[in-house]
Residue, then its C-alpha position, 0 to 999 in steps of 0.5 A: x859635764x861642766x854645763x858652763x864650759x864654752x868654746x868660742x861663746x857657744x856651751x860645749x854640751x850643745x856642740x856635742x849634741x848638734x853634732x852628734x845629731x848630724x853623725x846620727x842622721x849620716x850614719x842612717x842615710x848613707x846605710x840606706x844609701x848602701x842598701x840602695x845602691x850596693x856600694x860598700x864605700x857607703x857601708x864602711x863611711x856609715x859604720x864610721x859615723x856610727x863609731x863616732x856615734x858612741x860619743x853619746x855615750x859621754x852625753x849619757x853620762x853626762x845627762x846621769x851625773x846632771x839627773x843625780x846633781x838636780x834639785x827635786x822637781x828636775x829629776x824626773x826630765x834629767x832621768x829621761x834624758x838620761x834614759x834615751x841618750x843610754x838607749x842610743x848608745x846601745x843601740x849603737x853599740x849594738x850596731x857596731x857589734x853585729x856589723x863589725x864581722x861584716x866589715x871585711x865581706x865582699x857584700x856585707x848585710x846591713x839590713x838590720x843597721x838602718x833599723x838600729x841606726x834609725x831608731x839611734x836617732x830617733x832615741x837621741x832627738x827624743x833626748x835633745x827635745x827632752x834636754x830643752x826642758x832642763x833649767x839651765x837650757x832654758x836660762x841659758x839659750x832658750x831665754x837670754x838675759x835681756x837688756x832693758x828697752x830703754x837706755x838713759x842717754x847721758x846728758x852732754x854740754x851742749x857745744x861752744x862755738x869757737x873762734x875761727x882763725x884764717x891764716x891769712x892775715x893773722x901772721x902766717x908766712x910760708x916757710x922759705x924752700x918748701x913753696x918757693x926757692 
């Protein structure tokens, strides 16, 4: 991924993960949701948000494609971002293969989905924390480009007192018809 591309002044990369972190932390508390309270409306909304989930799949891609393209000394942080962004997706993917024979069950199980879905997580903000350490994070967000503290005014003339004309005295007559007929 283009780590400069932008969508209204923000990196496209860190919308994606921002997002991805909420469908993650969705997805894991509407199962336990589900476990609690037994309503399927919480499983299929979870199941959806895990199918969403995959989107890291292109993150995980995108962590191997900066890993390989990377100077020497940012390869070992690219590798590990790389590493806990494919474990996420396959224990998403993983998730939605033992789940999808459950969709259409009256009381589908879905014990083993929290845990998977919820070690998902736990991979991928590992991935996100991993992903702050990386160079261009960190010349990009984590330390903008500062302005200098001090900024030369610009000197101006100072101002010219002018003559101030009254209109009385000085010729002035109203118009006929506009004040009086």
């Amino acid at each position: 991924m283009y780590p400069k591309m932008r969508i209204a002044g923000s990196l496209v990369h860190h919308l994606l993960i921002c997002s991805l972190l909420v469908l993650y932390a969705l997805s894991t508390l509407l199962f336990i949701a589900y476990e609690a309270f037994s309503n399927v409306l919480w499983f299929k909304l979870a199941y959806m948000l895990s199918a969403l989930a995959l989107v890291a799949g292109v993150l995980a891609l995108a962590g191997y494609l900066s890993w390989t393209s990377r100077p020497t000394e940012a390869r070992p942080i690219g590798l590990k971002y790389c590493l806990y962004s494919l474990l996420s997706l396959g224990l998403a993917a993983a998730n939605l293969y033992l789940l999808f024979d459950q969709l259409h069950r009256v009381n589908p199980d879905a014990g083993y989905a929290v845990v998977l879905c919820a070690a998902g997580s736990i991979s991928f903000i590992a991935a996100t924390f991993i992903g702050w350490g990386l160079p261009e994070f960190k010349s990009e967000v984590a330390s903008p480009k500062k302005e200098p503290k001090t900024k030369a005014v610009p000197e101006r003339p100072a101002p010219v007192a002018k003559e101030r004309v009254s209109p009385v005295g000085s010729g002035f007559k109203p118009r006929p018809g506009l004040l009086h007929s």
